[in-house]
C-alpha positions as a printed NumPy array, in Angstrom:
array([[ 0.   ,  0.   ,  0.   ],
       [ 1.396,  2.985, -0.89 ],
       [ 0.644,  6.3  ,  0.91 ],
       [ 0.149,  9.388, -0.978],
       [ 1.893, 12.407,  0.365],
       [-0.014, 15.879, -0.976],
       [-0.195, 19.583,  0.258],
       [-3.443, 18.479,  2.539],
       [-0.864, 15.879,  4.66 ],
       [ 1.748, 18.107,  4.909],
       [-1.024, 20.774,  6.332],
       [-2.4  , 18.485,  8.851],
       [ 1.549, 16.843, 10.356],
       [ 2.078, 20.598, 10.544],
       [-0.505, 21.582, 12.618],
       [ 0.048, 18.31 , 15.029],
       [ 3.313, 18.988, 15.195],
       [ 3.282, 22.212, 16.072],
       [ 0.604, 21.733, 18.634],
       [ 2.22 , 18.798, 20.108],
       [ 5.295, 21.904, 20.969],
       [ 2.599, 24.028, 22.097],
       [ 1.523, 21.612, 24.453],
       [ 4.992, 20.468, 25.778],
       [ 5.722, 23.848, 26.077],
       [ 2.527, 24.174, 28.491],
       [ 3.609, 20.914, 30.407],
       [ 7.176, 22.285, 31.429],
       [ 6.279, 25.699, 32.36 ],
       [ 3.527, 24.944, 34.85 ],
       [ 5.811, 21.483, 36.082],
       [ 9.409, 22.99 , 36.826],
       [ 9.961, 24.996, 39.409],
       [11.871, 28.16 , 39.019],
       [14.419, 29.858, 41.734],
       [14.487, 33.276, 40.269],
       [14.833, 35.329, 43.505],
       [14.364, 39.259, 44.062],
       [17.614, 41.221, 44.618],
       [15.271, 42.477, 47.905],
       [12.335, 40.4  , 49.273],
       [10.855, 43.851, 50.125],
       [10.767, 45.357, 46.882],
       [ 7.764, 47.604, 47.081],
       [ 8.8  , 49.004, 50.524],
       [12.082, 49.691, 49.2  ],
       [10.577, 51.339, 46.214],
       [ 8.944, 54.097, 48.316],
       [12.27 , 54.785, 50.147],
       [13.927, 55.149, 46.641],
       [13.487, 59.076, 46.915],
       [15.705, 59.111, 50.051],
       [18.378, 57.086, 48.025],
       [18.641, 59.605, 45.159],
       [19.218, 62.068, 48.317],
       [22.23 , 60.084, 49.823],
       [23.613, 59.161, 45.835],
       [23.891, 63.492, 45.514],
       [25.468, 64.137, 48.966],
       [27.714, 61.47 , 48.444],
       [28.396, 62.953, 44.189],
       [28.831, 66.002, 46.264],
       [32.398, 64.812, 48.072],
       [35.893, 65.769, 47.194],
       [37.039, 62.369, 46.782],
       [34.878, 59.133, 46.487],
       [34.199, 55.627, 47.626],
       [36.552, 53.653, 45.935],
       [37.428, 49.635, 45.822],
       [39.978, 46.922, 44.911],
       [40.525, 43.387, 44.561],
       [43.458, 41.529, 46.317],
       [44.002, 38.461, 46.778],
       [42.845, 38.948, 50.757],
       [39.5  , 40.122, 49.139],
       [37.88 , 43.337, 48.162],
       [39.279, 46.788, 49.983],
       [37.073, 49.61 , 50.33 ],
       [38.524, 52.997, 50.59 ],
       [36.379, 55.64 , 52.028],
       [37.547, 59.311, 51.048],
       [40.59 , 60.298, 52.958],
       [39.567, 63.549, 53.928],
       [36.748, 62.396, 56.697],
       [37.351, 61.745, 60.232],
       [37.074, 57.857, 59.806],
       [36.016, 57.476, 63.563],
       [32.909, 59.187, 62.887],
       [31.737, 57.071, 60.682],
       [28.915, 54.617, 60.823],
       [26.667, 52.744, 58.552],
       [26.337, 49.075, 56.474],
       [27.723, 47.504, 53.669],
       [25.773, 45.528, 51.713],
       [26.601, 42.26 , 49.366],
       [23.946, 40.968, 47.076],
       [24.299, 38.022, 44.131],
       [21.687, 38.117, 42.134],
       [22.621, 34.631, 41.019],
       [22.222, 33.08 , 44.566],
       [20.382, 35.024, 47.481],
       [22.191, 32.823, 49.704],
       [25.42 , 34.324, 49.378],
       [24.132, 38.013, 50.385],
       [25.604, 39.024, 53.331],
       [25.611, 42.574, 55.218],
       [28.507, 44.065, 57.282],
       [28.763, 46.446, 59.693],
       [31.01 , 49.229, 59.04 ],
       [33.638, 49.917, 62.185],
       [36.369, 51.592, 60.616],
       [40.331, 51.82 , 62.143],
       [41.481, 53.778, 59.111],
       [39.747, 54.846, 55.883],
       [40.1  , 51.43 , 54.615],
       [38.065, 48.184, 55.446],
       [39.045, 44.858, 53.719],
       [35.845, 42.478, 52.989],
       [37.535, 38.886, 53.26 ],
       [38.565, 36.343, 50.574],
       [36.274, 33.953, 52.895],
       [33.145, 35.733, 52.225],
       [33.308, 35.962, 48.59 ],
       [32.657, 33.85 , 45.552],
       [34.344, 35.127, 42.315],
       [31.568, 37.107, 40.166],
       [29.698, 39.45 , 39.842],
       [28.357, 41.852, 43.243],
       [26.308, 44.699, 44.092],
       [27.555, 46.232, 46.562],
       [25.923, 49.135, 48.436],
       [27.707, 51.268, 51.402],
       [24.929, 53.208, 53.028],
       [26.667, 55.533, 55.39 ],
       [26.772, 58.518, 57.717],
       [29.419, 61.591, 58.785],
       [28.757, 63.983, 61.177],
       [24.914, 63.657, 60.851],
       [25.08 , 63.497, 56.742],
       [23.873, 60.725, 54.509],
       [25.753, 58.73 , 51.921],
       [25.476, 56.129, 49.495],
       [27.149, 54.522, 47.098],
       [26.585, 51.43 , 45.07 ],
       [28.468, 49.942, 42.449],
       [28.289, 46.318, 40.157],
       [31.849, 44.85 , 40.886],
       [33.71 , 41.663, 39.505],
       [35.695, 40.01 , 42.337]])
């Protein structure tokens, strides 16, 4: 028996086909379970507080000399401008993955000169966000930065 092959049959394995991928498609996006996690599990809150960050990004745009960081193999250094009295100081530095939630970590700054090293032990090579929200003499500052350790 020979099948014939026309236009008709090519119109109909088409159409199964392609819903048979439609279908699959269906099957393994409502069966697998996705770990795609928010940088902040408060996102909205934070969103409302975003005003007060654009306040603290200024000041801190405002300073003779910046915020500025370094890899070594001890870990990441963060210089804070030399021209503050470091002791006054206070605030929190933040380290978010956006890979891996789990890795985020938060550190309190307590500074001994303008320099704090973040250790080798606490990072994973990649890709960080790193925010430094902090205060001088009563003032605000922030800086944040996407850095490759």
């Amino acid at each position: 028996m020979k099948i014939k092959f026309n236009w008709g049959t090519g119109v109909v394995i088409a159409m199964v086909l392609f819903m048979a991928f439609i279908l699959t498609f269906v099957y393994k996006s409502l069966t697998q379970e996705y770990t795609h996690d928010l940088v902040s599990e408060d996102y909205y809150k934070d969103e409302l507080l975003y005003q007060n960050e654009i306040d603290k990004l200024n000041n801190a745009g405002k300073l003779d000399s910046k915020i500025s960081l370094s890899n070594s193999n001890k870990g990441i250094t963060i210089q804070f401008p030399e021209n503050i009295d470091y002791q006054e100081v206070e605030g929190v530095i933040s380290f978010q993955r956006r890979s891996n939630i789990k890795l985020d970590f938060n550190k309190k700054i307590e500074l001994r000169s303008d320099r704090v090293l973040i250790p080798d032990s606490l990072l994973v090579s990649g890709k960080w966000i790193i925010k430094i929200d902090w205060k001088h003499k009563g003032e605000e500052y922030l800086f944040k930065d996407d850095w490759f350790y």
